[in-house]
C-alpha positions as CSV (number, residue, x, y, z in Angstrom):
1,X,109.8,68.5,68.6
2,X,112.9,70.0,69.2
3,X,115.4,68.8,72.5
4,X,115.1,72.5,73.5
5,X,111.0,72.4,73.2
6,X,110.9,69.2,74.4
7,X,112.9,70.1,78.0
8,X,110.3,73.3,78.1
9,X,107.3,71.0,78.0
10,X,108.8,68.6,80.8
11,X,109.3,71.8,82.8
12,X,105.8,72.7,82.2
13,X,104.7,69.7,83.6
14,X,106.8,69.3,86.2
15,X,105.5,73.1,87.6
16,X,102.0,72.1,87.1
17,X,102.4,69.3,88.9
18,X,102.4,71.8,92.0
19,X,99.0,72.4,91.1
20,X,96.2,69.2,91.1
21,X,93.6,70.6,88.5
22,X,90.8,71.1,91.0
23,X,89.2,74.3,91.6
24,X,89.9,74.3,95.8
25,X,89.7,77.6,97.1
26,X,87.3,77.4,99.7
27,X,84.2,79.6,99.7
28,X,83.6,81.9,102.8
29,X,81.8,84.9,103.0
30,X,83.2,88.1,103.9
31,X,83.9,89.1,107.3
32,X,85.1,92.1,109.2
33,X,86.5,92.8,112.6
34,X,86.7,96.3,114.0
35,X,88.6,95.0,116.7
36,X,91.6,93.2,114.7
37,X,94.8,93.7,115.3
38,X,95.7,95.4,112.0
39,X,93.2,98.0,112.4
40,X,94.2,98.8,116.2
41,X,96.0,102.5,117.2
42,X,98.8,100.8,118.1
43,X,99.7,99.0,115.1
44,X,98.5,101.4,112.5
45,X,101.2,104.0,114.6
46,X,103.5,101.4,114.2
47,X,103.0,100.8,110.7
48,X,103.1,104.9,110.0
49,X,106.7,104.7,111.7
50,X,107.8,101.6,109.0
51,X,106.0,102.3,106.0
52,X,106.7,106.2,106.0
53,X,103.6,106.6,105.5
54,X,99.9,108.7,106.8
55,X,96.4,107.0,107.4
56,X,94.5,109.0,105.2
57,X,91.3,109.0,103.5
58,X,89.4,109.2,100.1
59,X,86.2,110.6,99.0
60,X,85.8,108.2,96.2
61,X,86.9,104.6,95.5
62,X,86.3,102.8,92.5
63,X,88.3,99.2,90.9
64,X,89.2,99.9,87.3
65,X,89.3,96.3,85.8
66,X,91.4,95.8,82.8
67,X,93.2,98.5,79.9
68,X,90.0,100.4,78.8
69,X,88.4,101.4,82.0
70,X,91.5,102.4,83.3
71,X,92.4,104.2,80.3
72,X,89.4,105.8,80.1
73,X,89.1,107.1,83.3
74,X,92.6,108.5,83.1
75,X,91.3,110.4,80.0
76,X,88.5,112.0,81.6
77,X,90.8,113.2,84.9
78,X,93.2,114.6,82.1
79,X,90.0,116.7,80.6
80,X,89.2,118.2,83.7
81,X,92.8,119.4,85.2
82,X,93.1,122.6,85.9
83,X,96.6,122.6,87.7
84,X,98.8,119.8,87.1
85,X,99.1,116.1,86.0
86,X,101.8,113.6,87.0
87,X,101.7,110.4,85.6
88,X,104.4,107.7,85.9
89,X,104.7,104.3,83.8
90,X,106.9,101.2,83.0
91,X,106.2,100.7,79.5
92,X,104.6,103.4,76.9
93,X,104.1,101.6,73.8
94,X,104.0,102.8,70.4
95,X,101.6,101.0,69.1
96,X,98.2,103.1,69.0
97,X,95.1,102.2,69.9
98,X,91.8,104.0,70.1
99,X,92.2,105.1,74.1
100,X,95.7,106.3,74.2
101,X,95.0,108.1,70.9
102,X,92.9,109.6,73.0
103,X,94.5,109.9,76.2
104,X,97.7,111.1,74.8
105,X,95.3,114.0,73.1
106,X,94.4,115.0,75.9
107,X,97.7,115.4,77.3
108,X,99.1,117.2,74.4
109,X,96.0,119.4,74.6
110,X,96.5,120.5,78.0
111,X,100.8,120.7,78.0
112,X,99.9,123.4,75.2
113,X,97.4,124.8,77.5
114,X,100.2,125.8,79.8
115,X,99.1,123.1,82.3
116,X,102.4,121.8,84.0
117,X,102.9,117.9,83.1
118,X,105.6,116.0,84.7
119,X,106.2,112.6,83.4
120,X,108.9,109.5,84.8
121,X,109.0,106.6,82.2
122,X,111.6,103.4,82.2
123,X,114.1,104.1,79.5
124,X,114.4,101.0,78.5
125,X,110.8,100.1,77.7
126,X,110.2,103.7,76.4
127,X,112.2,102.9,73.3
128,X,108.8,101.3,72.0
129,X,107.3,104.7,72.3
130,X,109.9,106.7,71.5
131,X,108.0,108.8,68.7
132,X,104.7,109.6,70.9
133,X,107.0,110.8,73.9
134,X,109.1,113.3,71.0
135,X,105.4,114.7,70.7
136,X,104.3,115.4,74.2
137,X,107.8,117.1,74.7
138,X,107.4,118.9,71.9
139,X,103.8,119.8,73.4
140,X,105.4,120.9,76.7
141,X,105.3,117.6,78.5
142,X,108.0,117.8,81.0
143,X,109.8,113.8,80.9
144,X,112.0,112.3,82.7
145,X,113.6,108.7,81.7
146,X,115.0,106.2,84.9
147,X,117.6,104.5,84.8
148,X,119.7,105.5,81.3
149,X,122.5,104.6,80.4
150,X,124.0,107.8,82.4
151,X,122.6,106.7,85.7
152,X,124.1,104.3,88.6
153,X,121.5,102.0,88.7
154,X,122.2,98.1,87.5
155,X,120.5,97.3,83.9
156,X,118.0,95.1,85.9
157,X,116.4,97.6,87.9
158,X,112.8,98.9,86.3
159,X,110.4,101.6,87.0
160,X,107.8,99.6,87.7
161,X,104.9,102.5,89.3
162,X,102.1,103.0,87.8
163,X,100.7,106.1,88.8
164,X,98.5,109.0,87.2
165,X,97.7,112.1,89.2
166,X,95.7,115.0,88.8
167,X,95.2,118.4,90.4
168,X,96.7,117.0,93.7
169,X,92.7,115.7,93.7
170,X,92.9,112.5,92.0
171,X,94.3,109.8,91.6
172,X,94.8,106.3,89.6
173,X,97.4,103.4,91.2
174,X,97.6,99.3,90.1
175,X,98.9,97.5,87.2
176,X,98.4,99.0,84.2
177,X,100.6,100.3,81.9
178,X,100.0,103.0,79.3
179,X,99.1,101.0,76.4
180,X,95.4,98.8,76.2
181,X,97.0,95.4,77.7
182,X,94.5,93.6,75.4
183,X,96.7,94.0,72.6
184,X,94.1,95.1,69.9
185,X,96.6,95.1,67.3
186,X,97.6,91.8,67.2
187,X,96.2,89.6,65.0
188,X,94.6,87.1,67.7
189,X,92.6,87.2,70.9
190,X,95.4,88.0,73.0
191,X,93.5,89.3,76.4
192,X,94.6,90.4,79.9
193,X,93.3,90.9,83.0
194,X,94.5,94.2,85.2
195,X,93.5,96.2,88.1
196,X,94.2,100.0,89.5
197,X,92.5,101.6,91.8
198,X,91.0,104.9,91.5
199,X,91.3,107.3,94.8
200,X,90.3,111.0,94.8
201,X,90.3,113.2,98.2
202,X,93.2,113.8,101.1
203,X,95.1,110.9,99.8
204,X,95.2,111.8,96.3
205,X,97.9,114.9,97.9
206,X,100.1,111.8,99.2
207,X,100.2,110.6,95.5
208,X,101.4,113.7,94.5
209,X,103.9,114.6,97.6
210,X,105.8,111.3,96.3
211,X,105.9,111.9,92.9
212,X,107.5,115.6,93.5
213,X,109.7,114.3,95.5
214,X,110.7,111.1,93.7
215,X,111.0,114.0,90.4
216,X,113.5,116.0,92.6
217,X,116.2,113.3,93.0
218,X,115.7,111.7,89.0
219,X,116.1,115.2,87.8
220,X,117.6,117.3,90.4
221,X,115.0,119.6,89.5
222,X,112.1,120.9,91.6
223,X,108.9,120.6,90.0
224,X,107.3,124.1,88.8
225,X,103.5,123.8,89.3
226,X,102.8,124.7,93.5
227,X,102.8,122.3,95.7
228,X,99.4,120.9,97.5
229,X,98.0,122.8,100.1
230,X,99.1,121.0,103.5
231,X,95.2,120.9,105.0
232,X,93.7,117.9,107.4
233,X,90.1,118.5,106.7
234,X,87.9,117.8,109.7
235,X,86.6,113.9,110.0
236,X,82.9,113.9,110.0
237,X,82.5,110.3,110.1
238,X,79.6,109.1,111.9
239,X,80.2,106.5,114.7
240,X,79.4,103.5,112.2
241,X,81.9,104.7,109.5
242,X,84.9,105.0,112.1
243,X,84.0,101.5,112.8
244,X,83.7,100.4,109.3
245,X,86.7,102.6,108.7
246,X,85.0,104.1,106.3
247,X,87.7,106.0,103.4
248,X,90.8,104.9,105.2
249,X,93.3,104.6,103.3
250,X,97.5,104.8,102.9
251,X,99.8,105.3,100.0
252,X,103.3,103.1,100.3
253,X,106.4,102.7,98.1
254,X,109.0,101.2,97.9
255,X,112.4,103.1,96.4
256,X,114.2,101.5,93.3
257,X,117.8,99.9,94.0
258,X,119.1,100.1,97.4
259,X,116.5,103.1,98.5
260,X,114.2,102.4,100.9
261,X,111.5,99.5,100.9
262,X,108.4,101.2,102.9
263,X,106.1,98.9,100.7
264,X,108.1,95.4,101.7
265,X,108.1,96.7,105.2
266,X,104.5,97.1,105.6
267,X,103.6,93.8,103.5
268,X,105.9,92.1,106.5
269,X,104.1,93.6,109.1
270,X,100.6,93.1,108.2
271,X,101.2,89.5,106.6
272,X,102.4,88.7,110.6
273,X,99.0,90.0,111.8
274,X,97.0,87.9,109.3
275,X,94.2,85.8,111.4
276,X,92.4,83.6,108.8
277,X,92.7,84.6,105.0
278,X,95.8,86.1,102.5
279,X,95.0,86.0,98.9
280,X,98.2,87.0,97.1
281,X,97.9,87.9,93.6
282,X,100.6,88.7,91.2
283,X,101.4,87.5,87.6
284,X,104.4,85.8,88.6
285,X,105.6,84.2,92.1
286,X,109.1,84.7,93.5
287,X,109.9,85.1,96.7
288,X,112.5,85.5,99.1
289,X,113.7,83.4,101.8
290,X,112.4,85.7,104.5
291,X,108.7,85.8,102.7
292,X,108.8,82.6,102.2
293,X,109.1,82.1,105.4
294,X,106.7,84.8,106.8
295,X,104.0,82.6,104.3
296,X,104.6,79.4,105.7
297,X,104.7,80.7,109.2
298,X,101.3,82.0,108.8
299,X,100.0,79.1,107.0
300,X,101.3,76.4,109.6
301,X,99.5,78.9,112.3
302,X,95.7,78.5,110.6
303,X,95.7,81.3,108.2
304,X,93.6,80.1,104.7
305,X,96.8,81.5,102.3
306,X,96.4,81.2,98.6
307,X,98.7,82.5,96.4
308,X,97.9,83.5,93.3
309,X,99.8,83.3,90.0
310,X,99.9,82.4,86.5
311,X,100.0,78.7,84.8
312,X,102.2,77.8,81.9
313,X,99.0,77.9,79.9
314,X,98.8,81.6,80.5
315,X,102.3,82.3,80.0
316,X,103.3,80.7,77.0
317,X,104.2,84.0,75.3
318,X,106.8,84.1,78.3
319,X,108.1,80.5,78.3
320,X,111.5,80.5,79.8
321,X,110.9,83.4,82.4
322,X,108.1,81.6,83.6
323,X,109.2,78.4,84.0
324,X,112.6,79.6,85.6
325,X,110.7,81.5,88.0
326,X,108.1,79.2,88.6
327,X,110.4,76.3,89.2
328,X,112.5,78.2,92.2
329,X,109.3,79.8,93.1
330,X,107.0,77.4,93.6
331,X,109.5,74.6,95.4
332,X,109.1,76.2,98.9
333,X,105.3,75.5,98.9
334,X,105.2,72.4,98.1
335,X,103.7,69.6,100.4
336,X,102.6,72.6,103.1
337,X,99.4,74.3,103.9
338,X,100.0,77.2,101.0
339,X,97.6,76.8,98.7
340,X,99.1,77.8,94.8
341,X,96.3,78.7,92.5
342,X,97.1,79.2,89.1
343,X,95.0,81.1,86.5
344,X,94.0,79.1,83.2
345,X,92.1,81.2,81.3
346,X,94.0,84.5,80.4
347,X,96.9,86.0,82.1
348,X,96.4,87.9,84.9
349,X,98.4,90.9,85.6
350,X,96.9,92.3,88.8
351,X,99.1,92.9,92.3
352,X,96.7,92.7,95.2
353,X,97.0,91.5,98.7
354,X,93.9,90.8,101.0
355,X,93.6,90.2,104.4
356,X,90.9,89.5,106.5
357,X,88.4,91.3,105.0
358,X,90.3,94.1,107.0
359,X,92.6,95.3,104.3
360,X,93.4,95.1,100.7
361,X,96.6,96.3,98.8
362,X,96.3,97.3,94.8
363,X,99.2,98.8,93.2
364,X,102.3,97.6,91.2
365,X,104.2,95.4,93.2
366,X,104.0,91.5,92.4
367,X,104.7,88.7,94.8
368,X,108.1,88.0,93.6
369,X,111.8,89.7,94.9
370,X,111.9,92.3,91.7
371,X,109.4,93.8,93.4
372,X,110.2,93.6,96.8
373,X,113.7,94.1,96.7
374,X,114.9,96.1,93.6
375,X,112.1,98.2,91.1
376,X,110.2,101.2,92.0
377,X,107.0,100.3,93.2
378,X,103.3,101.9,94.9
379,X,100.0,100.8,96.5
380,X,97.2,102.1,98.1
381,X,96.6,100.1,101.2
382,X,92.3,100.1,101.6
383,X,90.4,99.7,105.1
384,X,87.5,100.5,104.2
385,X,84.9,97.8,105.2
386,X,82.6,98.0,101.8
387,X,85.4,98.5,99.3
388,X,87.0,95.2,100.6
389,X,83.6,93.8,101.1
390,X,83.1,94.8,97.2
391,X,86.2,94.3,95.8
392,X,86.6,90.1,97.8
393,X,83.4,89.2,95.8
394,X,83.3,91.3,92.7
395,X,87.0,90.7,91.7
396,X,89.3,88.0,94.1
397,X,86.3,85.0,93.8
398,X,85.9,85.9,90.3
399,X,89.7,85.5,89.4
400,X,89.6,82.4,91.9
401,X,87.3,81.1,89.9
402,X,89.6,80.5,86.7
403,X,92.1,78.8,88.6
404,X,93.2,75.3,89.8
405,X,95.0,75.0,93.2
406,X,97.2,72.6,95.3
């Protein structure tokens, strides 16, 4: 072994050391209070004024787990558009597989149509699909690159959204990227795990009213296809669904660079209301001194927090970056109340936040200070009482499951 390999496998075992091997998240079934703080009139008002952002609702709600469902179900909103589709990514690769053969046929399908497709892609991770984004603008596909080499913005600084959009009806937010994450074209069993969320109804317009706006200051250029219809439709909730808060739900964002960080704000706000549970996922932990210290402040009050993160076992194919990240970002929780779970069975790139039982975040933004401080980033912030019921045993135990904690 090599002195270089040899100081990488210390490392290892020095982070994992943060971790004991034992499975110790503690088992609790779900609960939810109508009357917490987080869901009172004063603090969602409060939140609307930090987050720039509306309490809206959806019609349908549905966890896409991992590349293919996602993928798949952004195939079939791109066969039924009649009006528009926006979609937004980090990386586009150009190595095929079956579903975004599919999907991009679809979208070359309908550009040619005459349906108005607006794309926003990193420039730097584009390069791997260079070729398949020289045929949707050759199909019609309006797309716009961030942050080339003509732009202000420091090399570090990534579009991170993930967002896909259609008809101002529907709409897909998480972790995904356009490419199947499971890697089908390598050569060995190479798998991920992913979520995004898909939303259609009121909100689904909030999607879109972001994306033409963010379009406007990339490109300096309006967006063609009409804008939503501005239309509250009335609530016909019954009693019990107010209460459950049945299809509430909020779109946040933060802005790349030094633009505003609406989606840090509102993690802040609501981490400080936290009663008894935060479950932080991300695939990799890095915070800053003031989250740091919002998570230890919560912990040392009684909150269960378990944060939720990648081993070295899962990210060997990203040896250095993890370990660099992992040693800085793991020191402030050690010897406290923070629990650090690490997946060990396949890398997990999910971003969600749960509290309480009373909300649940799933977008693009990871625990770490890229996220929160510098890239473009979106989440759908979820009250509803069965979808967090749903999603805390169907998908957070699960994951819990393949971990070991501290």
């Amino acid at each position: 072994m090599s002195r270089l390999s040899c100081c990488v496998a210390i490392l290892g075992v020095l982070i994992a050391g943060f971790g004991n091997g034992a499975k110790c998240f503690t088992y609790s079934h779900f609960e939810f209070d109508p009357k917490h703080p987080i869901l009172s009139e004063t603090f969602q008002n409060e939140l609307s004024q930090q987050s720039h952002s509306e309490l809206s609702l959806f019609k349908e709600a549905a966890v896409l787990l991992n590349a293919v469902p996602s993928l798949n179900k952004k195939t079939e909103l791109a066969q039924k558009a009649t009006r528009s589709i926006y979609l937004s990514t980090m990386v586009f690769y150009g190595v095929r597989d079956s579903e975004m053969d599919e999907l991009l046929k679809v979208l070359i399908d309908k550009a040619q149509q005459g349906i108005p497709i607006y794309f926003i892609v990193d420039d730097y991770l584009s390069s791997f699909g260079s070729n398949h984004i020289e045929q949707l603008q050759e199909a019609g596909v309006h797309v716009a690159f961030f942050n080339t080499s003509q732009d202000d913005y420091p090399g570090s600084i990534r579009w991170h959204e993930k967002l896909f959009i259609v008809d101002d009806e529907y709409a897909i937010v998480g972790g995904q990227n356009l490419y199947n994450q499971d890697y089908p074209f390598v050569p060995f069993d190479f798998k991920w795990r992913d979520t995004d969320v898909y939303l259609s109804g009121p909100v689904a317009k909030e999607f879109s009213k972001h994306f033409r706006n963010v379009w406007k200051k990339l490109t300096r250029s309006l967006i063609k296809s009409p804008p939503a219809i501005e239309f509250c439709p009335p609530d016909e909730r019954t009693p019990k669904e107010k209460r459950d808060h049945t299809g509430e739900v909020r779109f946040i964002y933060n802005e790349p660079y030094q633009g505003k960080k609406y989606l840090t704000q509102a993690y802040k706000a609501l981490i400080a209301k936290a009663q008894h549970t935060i479950i932080w996922q991300g695939n990799n932990l890095y915070l800053n001194d003031e989250f740091n210290h919002l998570i230890l402040e919560a912990a040392h009050r009684g909150v269960n927090v378990y944060l939720v993160t990648n081993s070295i076992s899962t990210s060997w194919w990203q040896t250095f970056y993890y370990v660099y990240h992992a040693w800085f970002g793991y020191k402030p929780f050690k010897d406290s109340p923070v629990h650090l779970c690490l997946y060990q069975e396949r890398f997990n790139h999910s971003k969600m936040l749960y509290i309480d039982g009373v909300v649940s975040a799933i977008g693009s933004a990871n625990h770490d200070s890229y996220s929160l401080e510098n890239d473009a980033e979106s989440t759908a912030l979820i009250y509803d009482r069965n979808f967090n019921r749903d999603l805390y045993y169907n998908v957070i135990l699960k994951d819990l499951e393949s971990t070991d904690c501290s």
